[in-house]
C-alpha positions in Angstrom: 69.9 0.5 -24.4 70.9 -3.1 -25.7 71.5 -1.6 -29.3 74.5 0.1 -28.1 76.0 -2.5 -26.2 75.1 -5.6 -28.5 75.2 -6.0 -32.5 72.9 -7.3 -34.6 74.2 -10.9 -34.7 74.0 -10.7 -30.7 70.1 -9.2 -30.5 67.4 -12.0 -29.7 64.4 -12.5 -32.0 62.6 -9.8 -29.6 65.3 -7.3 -29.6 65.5 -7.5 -33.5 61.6 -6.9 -33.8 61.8 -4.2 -31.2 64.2 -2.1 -33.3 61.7 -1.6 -36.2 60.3 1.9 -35.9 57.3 1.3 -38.3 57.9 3.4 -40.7 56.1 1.6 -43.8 59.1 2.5 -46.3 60.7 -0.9 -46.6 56.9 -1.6 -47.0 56.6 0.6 -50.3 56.8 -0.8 -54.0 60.1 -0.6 -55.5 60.3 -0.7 -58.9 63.5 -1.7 -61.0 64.5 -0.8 -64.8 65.5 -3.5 -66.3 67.5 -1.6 -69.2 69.2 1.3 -67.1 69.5 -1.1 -63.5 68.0 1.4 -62.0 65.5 1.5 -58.8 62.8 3.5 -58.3 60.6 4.0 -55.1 57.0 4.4 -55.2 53.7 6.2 -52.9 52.5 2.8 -53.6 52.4 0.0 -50.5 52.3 -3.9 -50.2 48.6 -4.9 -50.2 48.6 -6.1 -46.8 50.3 -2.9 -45.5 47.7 -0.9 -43.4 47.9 2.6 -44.0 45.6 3.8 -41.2 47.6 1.8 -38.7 51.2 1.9 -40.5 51.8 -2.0 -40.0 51.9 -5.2 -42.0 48.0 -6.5 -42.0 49.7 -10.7 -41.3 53.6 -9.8 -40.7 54.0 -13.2 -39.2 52.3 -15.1 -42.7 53.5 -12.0 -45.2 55.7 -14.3 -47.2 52.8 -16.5 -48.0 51.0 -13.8 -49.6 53.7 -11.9 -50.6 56.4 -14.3 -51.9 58.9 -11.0 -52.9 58.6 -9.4 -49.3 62.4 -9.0 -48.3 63.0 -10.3 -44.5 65.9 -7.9 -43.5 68.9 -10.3 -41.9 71.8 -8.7 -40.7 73.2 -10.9 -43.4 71.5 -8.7 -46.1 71.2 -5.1 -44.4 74.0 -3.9 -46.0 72.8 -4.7 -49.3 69.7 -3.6 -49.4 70.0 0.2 -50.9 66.5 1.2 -51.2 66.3 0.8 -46.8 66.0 4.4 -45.7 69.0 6.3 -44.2 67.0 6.3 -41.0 66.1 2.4 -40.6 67.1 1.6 -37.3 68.4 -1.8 -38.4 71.0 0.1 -41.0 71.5 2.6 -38.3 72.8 -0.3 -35.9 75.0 -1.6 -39.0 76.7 1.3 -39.2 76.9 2.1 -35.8 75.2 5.4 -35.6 72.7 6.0 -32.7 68.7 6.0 -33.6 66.9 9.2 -34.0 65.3 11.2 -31.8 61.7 10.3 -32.5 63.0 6.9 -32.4 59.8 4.7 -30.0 63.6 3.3 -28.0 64.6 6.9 -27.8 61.1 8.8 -27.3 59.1 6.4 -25.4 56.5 6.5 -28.3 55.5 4.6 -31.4 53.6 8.3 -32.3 56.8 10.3 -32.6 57.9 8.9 -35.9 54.9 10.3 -37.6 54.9 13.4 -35.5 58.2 14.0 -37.2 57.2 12.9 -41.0 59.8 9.7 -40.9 56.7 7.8 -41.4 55.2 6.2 -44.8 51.8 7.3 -43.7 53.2 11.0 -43.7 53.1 11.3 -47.3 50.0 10.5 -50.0 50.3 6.2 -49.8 48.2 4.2 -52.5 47.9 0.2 -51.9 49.0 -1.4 -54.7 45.6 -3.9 -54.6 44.2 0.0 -56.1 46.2 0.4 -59.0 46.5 -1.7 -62.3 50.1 -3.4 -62.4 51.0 -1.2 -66.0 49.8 2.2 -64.2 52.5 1.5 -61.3 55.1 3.5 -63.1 52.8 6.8 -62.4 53.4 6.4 -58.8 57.5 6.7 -58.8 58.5 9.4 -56.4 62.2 9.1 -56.7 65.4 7.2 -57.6 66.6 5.3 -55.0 70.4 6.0 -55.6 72.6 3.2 -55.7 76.0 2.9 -53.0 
């Protein structure tokens, strides 16, 4: 259980990847209003999210093809908003434990969807699908600000 006895700063680079529970959400399109500030998330993913699989198609080359994909530091985690309260990273920041259907808790990378903490638990569109002035029809809440 190194996430309980090490922070963030102290997890190696395998550690850190190992704490990502693949849910797709940091994966989805948010969109922000320019005039209000406000942030909006979307049922629509990255084009190189898979949603069969519920994994980046080239994680390791993303930000070539993707120059806005966020890499989460634990420099930034606490500024990042839209991250879901159940991101294991934002978890660790805050020191809470990991859920249940956690794959470190559970033994299993199925349990998250089991559970419907997954992306691919809801009705995903990839953004590669929809015209870039019709992305406003997929906003399925207001990501509330701290």
């Amino acid at each position: 259980m190194f996430w309980k006895e090490k922070q963030l700063n102290e997890m190696n680079s395998k550690e850190w990847e190992s704490l990502c529970d693949r849910c797709g959400k940091c994966c989805s399109l948010k969109l922000h209003d320019e005039i209000s500030n406000q942030l909006f998330d979307t049922s629509l993913v990255c084009k190189l999210f898979d949603i069969k699989k519920c994994n980046c198609k080239n994680y390791s080359a993303r930000h070539k093809y993707v120059k806005d994909c966020i890499k989460l530091t634990v420099d930034n985690i606490s500024s990042l908003n839209w991250l879901p309260n159940t991101c294991a990273y934002k978890l660790i920041s805050e020191r809470k434990d990991l859920p249940n259907w956690h794959h470190l808790i559970s033994g299993s990378y199925s349990t998250i969807h089991e559970s419907g903490n997954s992306i691919i638990s809801s009705d995903v569109t990839s953004e590669s699908e929809v015209k870039q002035n019709d992305y406003e029809d997929y906003i399925t809440s207001k990501i509330e600000s701290k």
